[in-house]
C-alpha positions in Angstrom: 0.0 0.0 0.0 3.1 2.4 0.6 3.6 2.2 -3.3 0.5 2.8 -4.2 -0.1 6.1 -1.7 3.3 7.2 -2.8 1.4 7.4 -6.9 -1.5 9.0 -5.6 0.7 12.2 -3.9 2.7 11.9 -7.0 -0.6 11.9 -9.1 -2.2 15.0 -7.0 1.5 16.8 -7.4 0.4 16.6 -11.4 -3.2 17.3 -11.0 -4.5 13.8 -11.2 -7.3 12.2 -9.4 -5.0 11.3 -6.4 -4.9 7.1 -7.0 -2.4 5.2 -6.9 -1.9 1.2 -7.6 0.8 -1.3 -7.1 0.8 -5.3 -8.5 2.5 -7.8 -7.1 3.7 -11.2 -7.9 2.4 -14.3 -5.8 5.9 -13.9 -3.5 5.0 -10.1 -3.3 7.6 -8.7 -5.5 6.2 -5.6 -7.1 5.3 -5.7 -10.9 4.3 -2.5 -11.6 3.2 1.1 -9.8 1.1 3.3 -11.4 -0.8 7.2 -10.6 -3.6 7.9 -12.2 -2.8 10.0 -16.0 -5.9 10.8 -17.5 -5.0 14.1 -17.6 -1.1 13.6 -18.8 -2.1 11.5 -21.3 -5.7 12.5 -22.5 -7.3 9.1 -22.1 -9.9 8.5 -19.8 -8.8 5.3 -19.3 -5.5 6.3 -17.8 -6.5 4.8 -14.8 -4.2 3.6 -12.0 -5.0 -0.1 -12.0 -5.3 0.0 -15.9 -1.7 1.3 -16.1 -0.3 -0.8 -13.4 -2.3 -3.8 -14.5 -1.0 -3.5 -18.3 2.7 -2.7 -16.9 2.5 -5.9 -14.6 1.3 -8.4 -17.8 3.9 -7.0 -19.8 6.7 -7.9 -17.2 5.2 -10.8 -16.1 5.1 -11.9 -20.0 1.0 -13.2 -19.5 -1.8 -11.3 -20.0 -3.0 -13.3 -17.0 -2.1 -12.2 -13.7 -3.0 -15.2 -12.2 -2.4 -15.3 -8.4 -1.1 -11.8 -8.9 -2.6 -8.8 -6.4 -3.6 -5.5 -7.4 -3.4 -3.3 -4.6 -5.1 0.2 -4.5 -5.7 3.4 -2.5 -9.5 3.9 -3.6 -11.8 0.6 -4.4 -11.8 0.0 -8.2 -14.2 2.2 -10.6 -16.5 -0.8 -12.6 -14.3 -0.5 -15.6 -10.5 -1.3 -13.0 -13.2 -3.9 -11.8 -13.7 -5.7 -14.6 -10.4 -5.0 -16.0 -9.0 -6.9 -12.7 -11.3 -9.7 -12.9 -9.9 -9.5 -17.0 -6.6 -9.9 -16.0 -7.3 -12.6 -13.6 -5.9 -10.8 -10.3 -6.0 -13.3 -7.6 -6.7 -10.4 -5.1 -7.5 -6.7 -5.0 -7.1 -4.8 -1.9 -8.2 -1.4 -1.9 -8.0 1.3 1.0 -11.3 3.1 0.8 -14.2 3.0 -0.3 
């Protein structure tokens, strides 16, 4: 969670949405952090989990994050929902609601 709260200052300080995501491997090494960039990149889908979720598959070299975890500072919009449940995230944690 200290990763993901760290992206969410960091996406506030550029005038984000203040979220901020982390996935980790089933050991609990970190794949990939992400801030939110809808803003930076004009795409409303520059959400934190999408980022970090599309980073993690990349390194992880599956587009299945199968007993992966997707940790993040606010609980998942429908479309981060659905994306994780896509991805096949073994776990999401989230701090608030």
């Amino acid at each position: 969670m200290d990763h993901a709260l760290s992206e969410a200052v960091a996406a506030a300080a550029r005038g984000e949405v203040p979220v901020g995501a982390v996935v980790t491997d089933p050991a609990g090494r970190v794949l990939a952090v992400a801030g939110n960039r809808v803003e930076a990149l004009g795409d409303a889908s520059a959400h934190a989990e999408m980022l970090a979720l599309r980073e993690a598959a990349r390194r992880w070299g599956d587009k299945r994050l199968v007993g992966c975890s997707l940790t993040v500072t606010l609980e998942p919009c429908a479309m981060c929902a659905q994306a994780a449940a896509l991805f096949r995230v073994g776990r999401v944690v989230f701090g608030a609601y």
